[in-house]
GUTI-477711 format. One record per residue (C-alpha): residue number from 1; residue in one letter; y, z, x. Coordinates in steps of 0.001 Angstrom, whole numbers. Example, Ala and Ser with C-alpha at 12.3 -4.5 7.8 and 13.67 -1.06 7.14 Angstrom:
2
+-----+---+---------+---------+---------+
:   k : r :       Y :       Z :       X :
+-----+---+---------+---------+---------+
:   1 : a :   -4500 :    7800 :   12300 :
:   2 : s :   -1060 :    7140 :   13670 :
+-----+---+---------+---------+---------+
//
This chain:
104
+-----+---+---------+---------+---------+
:   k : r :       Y :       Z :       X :
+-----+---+---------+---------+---------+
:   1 : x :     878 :    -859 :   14952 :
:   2 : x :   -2675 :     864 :   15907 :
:   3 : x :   -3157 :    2000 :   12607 :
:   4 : x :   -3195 :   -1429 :   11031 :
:   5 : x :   -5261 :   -2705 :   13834 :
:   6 : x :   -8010 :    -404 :   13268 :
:   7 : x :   -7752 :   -1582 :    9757 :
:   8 : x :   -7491 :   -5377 :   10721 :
:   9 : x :  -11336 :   -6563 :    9584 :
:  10 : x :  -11337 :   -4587 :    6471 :
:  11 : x :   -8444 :   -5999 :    4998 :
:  12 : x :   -9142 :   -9533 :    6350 :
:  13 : x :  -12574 :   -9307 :    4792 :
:  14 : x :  -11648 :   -8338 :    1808 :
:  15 : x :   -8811 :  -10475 :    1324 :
:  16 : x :  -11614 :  -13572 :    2231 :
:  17 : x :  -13666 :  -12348 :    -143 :
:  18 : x :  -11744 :  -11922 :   -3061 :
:  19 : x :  -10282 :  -15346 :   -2575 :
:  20 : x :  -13518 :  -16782 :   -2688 :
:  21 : x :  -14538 :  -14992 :   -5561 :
:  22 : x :  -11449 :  -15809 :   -7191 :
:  23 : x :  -12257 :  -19534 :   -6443 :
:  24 : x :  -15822 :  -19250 :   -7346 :
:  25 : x :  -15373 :  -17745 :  -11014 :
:  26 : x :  -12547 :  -20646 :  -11548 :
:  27 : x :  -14971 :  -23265 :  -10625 :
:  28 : x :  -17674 :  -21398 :  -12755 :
:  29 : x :  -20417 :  -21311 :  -10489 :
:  30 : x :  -23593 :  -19092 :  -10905 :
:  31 : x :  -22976 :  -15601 :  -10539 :
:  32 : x :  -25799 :  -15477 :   -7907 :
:  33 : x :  -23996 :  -18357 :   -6020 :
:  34 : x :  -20685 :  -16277 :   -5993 :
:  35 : x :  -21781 :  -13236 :   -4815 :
:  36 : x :  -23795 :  -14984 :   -1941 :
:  37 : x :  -20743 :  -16624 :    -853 :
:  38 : x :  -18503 :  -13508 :   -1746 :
:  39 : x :  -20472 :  -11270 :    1113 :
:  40 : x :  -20610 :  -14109 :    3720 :
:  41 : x :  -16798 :  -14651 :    3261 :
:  42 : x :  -16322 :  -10861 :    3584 :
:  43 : x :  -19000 :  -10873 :    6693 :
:  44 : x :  -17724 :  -13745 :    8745 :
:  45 : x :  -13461 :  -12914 :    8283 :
:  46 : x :  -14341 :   -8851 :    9086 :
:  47 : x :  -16485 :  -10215 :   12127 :
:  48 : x :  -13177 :  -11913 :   13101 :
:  49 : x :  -10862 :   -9124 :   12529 :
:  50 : x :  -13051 :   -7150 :   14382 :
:  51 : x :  -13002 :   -9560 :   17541 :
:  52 : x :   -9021 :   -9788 :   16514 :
:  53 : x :   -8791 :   -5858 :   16611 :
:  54 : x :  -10926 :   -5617 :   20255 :
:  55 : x :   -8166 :   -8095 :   21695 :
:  56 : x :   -5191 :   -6411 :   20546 :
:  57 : x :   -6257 :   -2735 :   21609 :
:  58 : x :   -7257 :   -4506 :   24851 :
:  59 : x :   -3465 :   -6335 :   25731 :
:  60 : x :   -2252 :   -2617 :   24325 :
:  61 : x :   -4033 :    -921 :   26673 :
:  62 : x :   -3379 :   -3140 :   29539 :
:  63 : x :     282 :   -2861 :   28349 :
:  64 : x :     306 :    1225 :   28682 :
:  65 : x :   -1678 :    1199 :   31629 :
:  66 : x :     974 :   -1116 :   33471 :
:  67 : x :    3697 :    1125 :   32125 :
:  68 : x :    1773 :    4222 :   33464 :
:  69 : x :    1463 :    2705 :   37099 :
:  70 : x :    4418 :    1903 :   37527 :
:  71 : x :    6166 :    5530 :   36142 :
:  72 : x :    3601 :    7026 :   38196 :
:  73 : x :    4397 :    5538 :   41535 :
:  74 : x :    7820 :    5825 :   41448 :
:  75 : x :    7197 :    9744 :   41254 :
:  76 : x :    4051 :   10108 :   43433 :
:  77 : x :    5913 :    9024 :   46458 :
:  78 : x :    8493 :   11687 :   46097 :
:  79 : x :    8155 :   14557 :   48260 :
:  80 : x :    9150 :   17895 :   46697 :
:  81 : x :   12500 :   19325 :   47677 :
:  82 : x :   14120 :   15997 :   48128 :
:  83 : x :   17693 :   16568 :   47299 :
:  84 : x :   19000 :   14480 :   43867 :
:  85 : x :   21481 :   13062 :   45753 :
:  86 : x :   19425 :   11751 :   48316 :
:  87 : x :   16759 :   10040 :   45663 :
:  88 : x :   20281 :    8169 :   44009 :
:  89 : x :   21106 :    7049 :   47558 :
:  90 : x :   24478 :    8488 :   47530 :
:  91 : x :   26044 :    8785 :   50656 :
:  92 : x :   29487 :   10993 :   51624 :
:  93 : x :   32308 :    8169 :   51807 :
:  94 : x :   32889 :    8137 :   55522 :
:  95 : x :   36641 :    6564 :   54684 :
:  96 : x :   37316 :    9681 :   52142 :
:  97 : x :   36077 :   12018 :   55532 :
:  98 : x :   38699 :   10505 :   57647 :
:  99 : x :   41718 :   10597 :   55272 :
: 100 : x :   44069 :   14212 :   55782 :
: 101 : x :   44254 :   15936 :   52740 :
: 102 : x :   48415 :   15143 :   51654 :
: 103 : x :   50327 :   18112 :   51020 :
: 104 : x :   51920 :   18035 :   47486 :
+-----+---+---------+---------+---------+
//
């Protein structure tokens, strides 16, 4: 996904503009008047996928970060040497300890 959001205002510029280019030739206005509104298009919809491309790397960051955190204090608060038995909270059956082992 973060490849195509680096690549966000590009392609949504150039999409824009080659829409309105497309649009201008078919209404057959100057070629001065096309190009002028060919860069704006291209100018205003990259300035949005660029705003588009901050958010989403933002909320992806925020996303990882909270992921981090929370990995990270579950293992920061383990002291080393703790047995694996102790950190899965199993505890010896006190009703298996009482039962006598039956002769077969």
């Amino acid at each position: 996904m973060k490849s195509f959001v680096y690549q966000l205002p590009t392609v949504m510029g150039t999409i824009a503009a080659m829409l309105v280019t497309l649009l201008s030739v078919m209404h057959e206005t100057s070629p001065e008047s096309c190009l002028v509104k060919t860069v704006a298009a291209f100018t205003v919809f990259a300035g949005l996928g660029m705003v588009l491309r901050y958010v989403f790397l933002s909320l992806e960051e925020e996303k990882e970060q909270k992921a981090n955190h929370q990995l990270g204090s579950t293992f920061s608060n383990i002291p080393p040497g703790t047995p694996l038995s102790e950190l899965l909270g199993d505890e010896e059956n006190p009703s298996l300890e009482a039962e006598e082992p039956t002769a077969a």
